[in-house]
MIZAFI-907724 format. One line per 3 residues: number of its first residue (from 1); for each residue x, y, z of N, C-alpha, C, O. Coordinates in steps of 0.001 Angstrom, whole numbers. Each point is the difference from the previous one (the first is absolute). Layout:
<rs>
NUM> X,Y,Z,X,Y,Z,X,Y,Z,X,Y,Z ~ ...
</rs>
This chain:
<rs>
1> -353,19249,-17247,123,-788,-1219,377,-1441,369,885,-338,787 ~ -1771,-512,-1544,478,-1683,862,1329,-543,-1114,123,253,-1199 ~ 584,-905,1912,1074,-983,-1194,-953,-1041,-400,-1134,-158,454
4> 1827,-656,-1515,118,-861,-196,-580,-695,650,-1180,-300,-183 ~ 2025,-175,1247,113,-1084,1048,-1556,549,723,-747,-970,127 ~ 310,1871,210,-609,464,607,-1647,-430,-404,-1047,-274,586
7> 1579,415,-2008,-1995,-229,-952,-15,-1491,-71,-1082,-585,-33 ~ 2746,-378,-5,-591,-851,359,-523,-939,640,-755,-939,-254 ~ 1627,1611,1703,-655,-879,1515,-1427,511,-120,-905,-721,418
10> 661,1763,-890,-1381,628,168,-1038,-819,-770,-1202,-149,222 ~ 1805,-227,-963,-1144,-1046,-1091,99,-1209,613,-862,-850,-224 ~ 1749,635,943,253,-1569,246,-1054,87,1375,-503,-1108,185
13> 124,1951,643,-201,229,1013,-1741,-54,-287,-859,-534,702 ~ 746,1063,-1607,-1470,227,-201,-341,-1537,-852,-1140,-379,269 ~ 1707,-337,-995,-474,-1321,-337,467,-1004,1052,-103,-1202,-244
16> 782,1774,1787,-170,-1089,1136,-1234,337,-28,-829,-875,-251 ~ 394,2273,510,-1254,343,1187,-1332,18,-763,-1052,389,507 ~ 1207,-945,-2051,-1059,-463,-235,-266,-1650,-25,-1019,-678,130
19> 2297,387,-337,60,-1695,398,-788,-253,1441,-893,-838,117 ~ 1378,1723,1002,-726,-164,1240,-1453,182,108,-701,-672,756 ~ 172,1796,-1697,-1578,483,319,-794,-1186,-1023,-1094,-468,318
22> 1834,61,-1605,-465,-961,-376,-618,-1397,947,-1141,-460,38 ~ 2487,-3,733,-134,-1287,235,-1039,156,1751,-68,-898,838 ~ -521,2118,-748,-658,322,1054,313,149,1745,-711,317,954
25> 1956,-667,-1083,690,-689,1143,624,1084,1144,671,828,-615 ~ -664,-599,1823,601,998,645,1704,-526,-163,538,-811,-755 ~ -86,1586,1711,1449,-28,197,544,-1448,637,801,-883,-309
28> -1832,1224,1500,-100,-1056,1396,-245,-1525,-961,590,-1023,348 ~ -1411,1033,-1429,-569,-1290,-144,926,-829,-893,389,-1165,-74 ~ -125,3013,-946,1500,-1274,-779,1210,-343,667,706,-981,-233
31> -496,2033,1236,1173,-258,1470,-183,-1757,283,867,-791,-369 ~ -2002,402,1004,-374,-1077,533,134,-1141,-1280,504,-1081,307 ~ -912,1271,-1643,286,-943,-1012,1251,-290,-247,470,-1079,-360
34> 300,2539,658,1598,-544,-774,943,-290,1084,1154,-311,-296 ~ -1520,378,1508,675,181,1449,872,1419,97,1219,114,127 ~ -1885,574,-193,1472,1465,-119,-1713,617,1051,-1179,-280,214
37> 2426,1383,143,-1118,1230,790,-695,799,-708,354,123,-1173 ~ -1683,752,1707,-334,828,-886,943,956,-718,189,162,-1205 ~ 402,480,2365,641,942,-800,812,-117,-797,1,802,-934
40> 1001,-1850,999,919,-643,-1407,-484,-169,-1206,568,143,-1083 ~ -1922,-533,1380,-519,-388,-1059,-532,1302,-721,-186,156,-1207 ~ 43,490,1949,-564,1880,-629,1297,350,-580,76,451,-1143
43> 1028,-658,1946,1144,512,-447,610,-829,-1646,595,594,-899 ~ -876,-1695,907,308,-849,-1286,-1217,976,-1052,155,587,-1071 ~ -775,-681,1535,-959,689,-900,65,1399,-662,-321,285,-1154
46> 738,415,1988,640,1246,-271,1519,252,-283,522,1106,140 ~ 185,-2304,-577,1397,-167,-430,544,875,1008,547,1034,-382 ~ -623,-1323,1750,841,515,559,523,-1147,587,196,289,1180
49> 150,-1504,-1403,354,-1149,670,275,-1037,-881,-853,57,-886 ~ 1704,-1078,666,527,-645,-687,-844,-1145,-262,-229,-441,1126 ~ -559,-532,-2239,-334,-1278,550,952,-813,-196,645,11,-1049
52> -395,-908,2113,1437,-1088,-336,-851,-1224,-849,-1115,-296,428 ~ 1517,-233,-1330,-93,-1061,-1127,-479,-1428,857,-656,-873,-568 ~ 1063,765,1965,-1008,-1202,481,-1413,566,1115,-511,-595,949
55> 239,1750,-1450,-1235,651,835,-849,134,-1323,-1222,-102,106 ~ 1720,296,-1199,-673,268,-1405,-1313,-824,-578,-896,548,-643 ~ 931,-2082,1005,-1285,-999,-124,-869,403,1301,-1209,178,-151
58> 1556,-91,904,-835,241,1463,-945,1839,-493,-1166,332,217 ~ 2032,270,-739,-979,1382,28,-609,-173,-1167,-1096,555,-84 ~ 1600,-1379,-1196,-796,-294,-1339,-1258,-765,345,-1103,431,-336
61> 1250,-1529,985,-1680,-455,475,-853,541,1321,-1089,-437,371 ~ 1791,1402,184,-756,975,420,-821,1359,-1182,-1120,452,238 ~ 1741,-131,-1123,-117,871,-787,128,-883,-1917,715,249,-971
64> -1571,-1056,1171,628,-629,-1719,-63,819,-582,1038,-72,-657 ~ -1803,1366,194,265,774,-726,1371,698,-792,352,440,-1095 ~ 136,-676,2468,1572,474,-400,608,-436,-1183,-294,-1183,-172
67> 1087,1660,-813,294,-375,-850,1321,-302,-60,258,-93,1201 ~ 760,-126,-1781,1309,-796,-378,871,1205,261,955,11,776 ~ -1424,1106,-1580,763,1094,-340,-395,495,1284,1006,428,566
70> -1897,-314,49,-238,1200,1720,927,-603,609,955,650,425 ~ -1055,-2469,-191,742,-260,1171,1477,120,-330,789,169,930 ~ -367,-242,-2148,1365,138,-377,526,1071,719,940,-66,792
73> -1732,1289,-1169,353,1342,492,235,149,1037,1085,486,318 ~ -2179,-913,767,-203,-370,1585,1773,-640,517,774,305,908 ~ -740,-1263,-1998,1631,-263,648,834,539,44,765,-387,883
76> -198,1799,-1848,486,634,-453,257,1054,1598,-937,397,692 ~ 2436,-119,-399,-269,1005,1271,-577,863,88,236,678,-1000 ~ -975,-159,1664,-832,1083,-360,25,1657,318,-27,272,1200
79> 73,837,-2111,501,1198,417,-1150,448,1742,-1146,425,149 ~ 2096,-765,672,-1007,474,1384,-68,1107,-202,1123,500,-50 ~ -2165,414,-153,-310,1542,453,-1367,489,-220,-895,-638,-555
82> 811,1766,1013,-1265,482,854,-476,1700,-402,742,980,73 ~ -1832,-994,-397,-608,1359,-619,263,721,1665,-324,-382,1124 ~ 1147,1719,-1695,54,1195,1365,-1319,90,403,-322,15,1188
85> -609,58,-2281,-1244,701,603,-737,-1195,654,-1219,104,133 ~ 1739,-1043,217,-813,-1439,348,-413,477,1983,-835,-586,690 ~ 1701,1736,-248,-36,394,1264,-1303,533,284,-685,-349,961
88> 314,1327,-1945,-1052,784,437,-1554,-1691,-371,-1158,221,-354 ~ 1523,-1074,506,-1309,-913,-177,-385,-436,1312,921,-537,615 ~ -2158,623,66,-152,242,1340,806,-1202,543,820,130,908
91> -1057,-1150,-1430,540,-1198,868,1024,51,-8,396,129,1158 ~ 777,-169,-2190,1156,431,168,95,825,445,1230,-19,52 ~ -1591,1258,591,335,851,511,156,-295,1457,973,348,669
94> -2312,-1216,-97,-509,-293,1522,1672,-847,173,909,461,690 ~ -843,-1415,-1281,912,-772,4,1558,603,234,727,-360,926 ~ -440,1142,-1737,1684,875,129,-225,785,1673,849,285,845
97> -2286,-113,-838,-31,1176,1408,315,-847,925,731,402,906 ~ -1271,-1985,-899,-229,-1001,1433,1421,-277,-60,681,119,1018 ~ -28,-583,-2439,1487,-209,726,993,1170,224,1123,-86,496
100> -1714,1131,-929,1114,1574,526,-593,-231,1391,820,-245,884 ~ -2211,286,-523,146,651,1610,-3,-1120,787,-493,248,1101 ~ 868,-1446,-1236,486,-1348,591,1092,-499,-365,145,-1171,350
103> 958,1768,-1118,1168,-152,-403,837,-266,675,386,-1166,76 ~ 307,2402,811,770,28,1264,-75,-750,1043,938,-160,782 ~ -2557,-600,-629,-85,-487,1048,459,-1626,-253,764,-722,641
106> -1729,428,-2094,600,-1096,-458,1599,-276,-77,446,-1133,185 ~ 390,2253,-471,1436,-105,-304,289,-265,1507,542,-1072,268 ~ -717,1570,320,226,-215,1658,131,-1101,426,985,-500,543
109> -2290,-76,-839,-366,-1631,537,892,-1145,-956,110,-1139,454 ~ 337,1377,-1400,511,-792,-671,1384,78,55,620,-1059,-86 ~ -16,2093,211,1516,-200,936,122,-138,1779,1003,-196,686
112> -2269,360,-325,-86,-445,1053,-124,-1405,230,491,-559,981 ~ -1196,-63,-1950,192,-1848,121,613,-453,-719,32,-1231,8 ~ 816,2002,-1058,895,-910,-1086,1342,495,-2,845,-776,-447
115> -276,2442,1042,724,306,137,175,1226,-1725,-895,77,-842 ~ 1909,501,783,297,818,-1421,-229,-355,-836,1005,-575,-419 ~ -2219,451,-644,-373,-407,-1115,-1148,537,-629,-648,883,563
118> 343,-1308,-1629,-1165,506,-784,-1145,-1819,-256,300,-1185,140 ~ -1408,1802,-493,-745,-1444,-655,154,154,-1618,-399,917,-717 ~ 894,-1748,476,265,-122,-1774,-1595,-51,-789,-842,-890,119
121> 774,1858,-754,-1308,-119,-1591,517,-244,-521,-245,587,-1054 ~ 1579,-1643,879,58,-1562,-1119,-538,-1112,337,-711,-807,-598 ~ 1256,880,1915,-237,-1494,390,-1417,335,541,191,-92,1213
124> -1307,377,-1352,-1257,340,548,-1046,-196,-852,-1,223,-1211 ~ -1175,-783,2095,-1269,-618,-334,-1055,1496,638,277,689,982 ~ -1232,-562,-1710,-743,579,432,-1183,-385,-40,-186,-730,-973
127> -1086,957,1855,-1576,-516,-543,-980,882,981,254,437,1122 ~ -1236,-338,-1759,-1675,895,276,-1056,-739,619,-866,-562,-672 ~ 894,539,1864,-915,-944,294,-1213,865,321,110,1204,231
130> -1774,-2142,-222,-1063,586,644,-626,-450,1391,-209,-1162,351 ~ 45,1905,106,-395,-537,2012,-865,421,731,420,1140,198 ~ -1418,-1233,407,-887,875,859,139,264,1116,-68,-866,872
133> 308,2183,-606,588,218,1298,-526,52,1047,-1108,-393,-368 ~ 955,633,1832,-187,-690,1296,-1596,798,-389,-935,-775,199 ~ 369,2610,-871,-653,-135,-125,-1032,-390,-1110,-1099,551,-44
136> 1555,-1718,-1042,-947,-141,-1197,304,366,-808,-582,-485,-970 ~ 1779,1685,589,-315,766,-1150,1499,-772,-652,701,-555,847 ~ -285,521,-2103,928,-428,-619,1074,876,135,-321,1188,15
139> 1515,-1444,88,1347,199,207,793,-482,-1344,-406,-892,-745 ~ 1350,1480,607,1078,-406,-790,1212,-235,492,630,892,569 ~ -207,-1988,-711,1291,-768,1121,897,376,-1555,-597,-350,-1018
142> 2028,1062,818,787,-80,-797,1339,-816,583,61,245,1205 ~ 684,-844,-1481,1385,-781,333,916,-100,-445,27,-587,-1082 ~ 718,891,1423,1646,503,-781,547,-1169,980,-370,-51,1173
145> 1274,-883,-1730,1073,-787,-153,679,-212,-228,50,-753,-972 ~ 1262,1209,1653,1360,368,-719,695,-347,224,44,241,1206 ~ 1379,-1149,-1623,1027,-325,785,856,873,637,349,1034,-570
148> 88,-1352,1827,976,957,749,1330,207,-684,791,-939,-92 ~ -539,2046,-355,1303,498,-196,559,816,1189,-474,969,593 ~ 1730,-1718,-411,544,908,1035,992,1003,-470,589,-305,-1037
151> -239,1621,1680,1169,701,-1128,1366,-743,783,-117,-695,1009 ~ 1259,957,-1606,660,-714,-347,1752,1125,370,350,881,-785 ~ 426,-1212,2035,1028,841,132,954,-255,-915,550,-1068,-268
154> -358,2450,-320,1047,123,-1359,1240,-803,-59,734,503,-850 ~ -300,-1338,1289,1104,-298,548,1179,-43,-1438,-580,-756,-780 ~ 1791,1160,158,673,157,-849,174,-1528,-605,-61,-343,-1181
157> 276,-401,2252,841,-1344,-224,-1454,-793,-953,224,-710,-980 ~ -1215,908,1330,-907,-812,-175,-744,844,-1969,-910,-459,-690 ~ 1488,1291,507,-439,1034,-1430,814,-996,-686,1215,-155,122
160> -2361,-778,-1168,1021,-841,-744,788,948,-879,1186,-189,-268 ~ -1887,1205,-165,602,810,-1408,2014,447,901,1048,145,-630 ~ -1166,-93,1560,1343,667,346,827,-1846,-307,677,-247,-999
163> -960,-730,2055,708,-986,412,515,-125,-1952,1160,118,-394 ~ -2045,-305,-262,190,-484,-1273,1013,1001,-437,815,-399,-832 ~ -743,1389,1167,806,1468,-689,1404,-533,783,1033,31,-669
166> -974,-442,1848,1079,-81,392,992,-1458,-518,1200,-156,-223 ~ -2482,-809,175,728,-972,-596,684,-35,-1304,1019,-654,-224 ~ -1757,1538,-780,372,612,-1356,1259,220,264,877,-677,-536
169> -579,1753,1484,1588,617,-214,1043,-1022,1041,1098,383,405 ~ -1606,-1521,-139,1272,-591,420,144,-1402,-797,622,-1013,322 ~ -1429,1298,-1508,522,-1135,-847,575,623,-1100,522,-674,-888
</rs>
């Protein structure tokens, strides 16, 4: 059963993605009009991504169609989430398999040159590129860009919530 909220990212989602088939344009091309990557720009599109208010003229004359009320919405934070069944779709599927069975190795290499940490999907750019490979046939280059987070030793002194608790009881 969908909420609310649910029918109406869903409507909002389907008058991006006819704004897009309208104005004829791939991902890549309105990427290149508004300066954002493809995939941000898929992701704005599919309200899974915020538009900030000085990117808003840049994707409107990429897309004039857009209307007052879409891009309003577009600014609006947006509920991030994802149909369960979105796994069984081949590409998503190829995709969850390449980073499960390159996971470990990737995690490896990345505390191996950065030390204990993760790559942040906040601070991260992603994009789809097309390429022909050494023999002719097209490739798909995907790119994840993430800032380094390192984890972080618990240390007591440094937990503002305590220092503040302690300062509380000696005033």
């Amino acid at each position: 059963m969908e909420t609310p909220s649910s029918i109406s990212k869903a409507s909002i989602v389907a008058a991006l993605q006819a704004v897009k088939r309208k104005s004829g344009k791939t991902h890549g091309k309105i990427a290149q009009e508004a300066g954002l990557t493809n995939v941000y720009v898929a992701q704005l599109l599919r309200r899974q991504a915020q538009l900030k208010p000085e990117t808003a003229p840049s994707l409107r004359a990429a897309l004039p169609d857009l209307s007052d009320e879409l891009l309003h919405e577009m600014m609006q934070p947006p509920m991030r989430s994802y149909d369960p069944n979105i796994i069984q779709e081949p590409t998503v599927y190829r995709l969850n398999e390449a980073v499960m069975h390159f996971g470990e190795s990737i995690k490896e290499i990345i505390n191996e040159d950065f030390g204990d940490g993760i790559m942040s999907a906040i601070d991260f750019y992603c994009s789809v590129d097309k390429v022909k490979g050494v023999d002719g046939k097209d490739r798909v280059v995907v790119t994840f860009d993430g800032k380094y987070l390192p984890h972080t030793e618990q240390l007591s002194e440094h937990m503002v919530s305590r220092t503040r608790k302690k300062e509380n009881q000696n005033h």
